[in-house]
N, C-alpha and C positions, 0 to 999 in steps of 0.2 A: 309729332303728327297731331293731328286736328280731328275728332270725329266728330262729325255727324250725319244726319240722314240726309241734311242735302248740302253739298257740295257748296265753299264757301268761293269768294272772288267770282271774278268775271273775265274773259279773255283780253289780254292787253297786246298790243298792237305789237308787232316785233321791234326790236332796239328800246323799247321801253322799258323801263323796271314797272315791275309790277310791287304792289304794296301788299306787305302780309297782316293775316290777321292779326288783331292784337293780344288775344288770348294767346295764339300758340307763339307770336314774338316774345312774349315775355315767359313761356316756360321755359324756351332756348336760351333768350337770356340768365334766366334766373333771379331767385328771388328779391335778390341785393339790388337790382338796378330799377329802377324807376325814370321815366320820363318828366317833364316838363308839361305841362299844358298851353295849348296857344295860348298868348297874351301875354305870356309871365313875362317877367325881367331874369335875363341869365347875365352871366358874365363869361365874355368871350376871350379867350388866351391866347393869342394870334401863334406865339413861340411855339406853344406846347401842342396847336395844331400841326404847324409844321414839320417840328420832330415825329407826332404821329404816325404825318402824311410820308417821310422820309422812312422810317422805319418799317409801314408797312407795304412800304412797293424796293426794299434792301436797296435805297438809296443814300449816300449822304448828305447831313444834312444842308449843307452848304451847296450843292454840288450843284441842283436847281431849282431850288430857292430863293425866290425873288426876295430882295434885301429892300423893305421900309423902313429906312431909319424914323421918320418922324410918328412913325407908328405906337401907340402908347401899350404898354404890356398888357393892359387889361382894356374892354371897350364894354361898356353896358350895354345890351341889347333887348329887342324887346323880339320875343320868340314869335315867327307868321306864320308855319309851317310845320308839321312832323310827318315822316314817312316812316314805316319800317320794311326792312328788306333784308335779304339772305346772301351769301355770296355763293354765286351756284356753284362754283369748285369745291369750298370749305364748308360750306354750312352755316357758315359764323355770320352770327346775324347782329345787324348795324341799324344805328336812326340816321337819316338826312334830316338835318332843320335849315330853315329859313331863317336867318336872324337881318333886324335894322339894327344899325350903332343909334342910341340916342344922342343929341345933341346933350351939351353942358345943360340949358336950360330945361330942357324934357327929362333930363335925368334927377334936379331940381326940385319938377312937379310930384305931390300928392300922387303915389300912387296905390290903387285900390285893385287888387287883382278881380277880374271880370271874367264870367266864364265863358269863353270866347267858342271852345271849340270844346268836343267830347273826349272827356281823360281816357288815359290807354288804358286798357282793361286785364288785370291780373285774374290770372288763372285761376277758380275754384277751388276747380279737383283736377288731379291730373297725378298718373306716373310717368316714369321714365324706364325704355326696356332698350337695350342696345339688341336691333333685329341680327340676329344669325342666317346664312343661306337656306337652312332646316325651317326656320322661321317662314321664308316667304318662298317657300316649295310649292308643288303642285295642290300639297295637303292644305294651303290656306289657315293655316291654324299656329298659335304657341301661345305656352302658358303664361297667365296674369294673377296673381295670387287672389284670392277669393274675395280679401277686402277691397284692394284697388279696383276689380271690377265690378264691386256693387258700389260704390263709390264713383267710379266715372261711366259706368257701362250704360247704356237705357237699361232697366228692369228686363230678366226674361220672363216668361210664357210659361209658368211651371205646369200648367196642363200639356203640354207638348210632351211627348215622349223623342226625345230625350231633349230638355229645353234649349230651347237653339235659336237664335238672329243673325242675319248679316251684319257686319260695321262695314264701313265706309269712311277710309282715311284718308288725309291729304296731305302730303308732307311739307316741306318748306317751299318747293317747286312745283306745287298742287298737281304731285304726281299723285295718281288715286289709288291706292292700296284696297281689293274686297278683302275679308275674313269675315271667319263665320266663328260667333261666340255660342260657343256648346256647355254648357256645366257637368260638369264629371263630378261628381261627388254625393255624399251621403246627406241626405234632408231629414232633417229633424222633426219627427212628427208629434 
């Protein structure tokens, strides 16, 4: 989940993907994975997309699979595009890219990475709490240990009796979660 005080994305049209943000794409991801930035040069593995594409819809791989023989195993390409997105059954969150094949000769040329487009953006600060039923009860409330939420939380109110804010999450299908962060604990005087 995503927090902040105002509500990230904007309404996309039905049958559309919507593109998530980048901070919370990549805490779901995790740390290991990094993106591309437009412009780079990737290299694309026609096979090993296949097998992918085959394995995550429990098909085999043959079975429809379009067969290019004159297709070369590897293709350079030059990166146009990156989206990220979630898959609204699993959660499991994916990049769609836009790639061009370069030509022999484009592949050739001098090339100087240019910053084309704005890198995805790794998460700061961030935990991870698997929500329970009790969690997201009528009471609006569960516990975050004291470091992580002075760590990601906004600062609270300590003149408040008893210090307390709303959050405002958004999960990967910018469902909106209210909770209200309360401190329970002993202050140091």
């Amino acid at each position: 989940m995503k927090l902040s005080a105002v509500g990230f994305g904007q309404q996309v049209p039905e049958g559309e993907k919507r593109c998530l943000n980048s901070e919370l794409w990549h805490a779901c991801a995790g740390p290991l994975v990094s993106l591309p930035t437009v412009g780079s040069r990737v290299v694309y593995f026609p096979q090993g997309h296949s097998e992918q594409v085959a394995a995550s819809t429990n098909k085999e791989v043959d079975a429809h699979t379009p067969n290019y023989p004159s297709l070369p195993p590897q293709l350079i390409c030059q990166l146009h595009n990156v989206t990220m997105h979630a898959d609204a059954e699993t959660d499991e969150v994916y990049a769609q890219m836009t790639l061009q094949p370069l030509s022999s000769e484009e592949q050739k040329e001098a090339f100087l990475p240019a910053d084309l487009g704005a890198p995805s953006r790794q998460p700061t600060n961030y935990f991870c709490k698997t929500l329970t039923a009790s969690d997201t009860s009528t009471h609006g409330g569960f516990s975050v240990p004291r470091r992580a939420a002075e760590k990601v939380f906004p600062p609270l109110d300590f003149s408040q009796q008893p210090p307390a804010q709303e959050l405002i999450a958004r999960d990967l299908h910018d469902n909106e979660w209210k909770f209200r962060h309360i401190f329970r604990g002993m202050l140091a005087t």
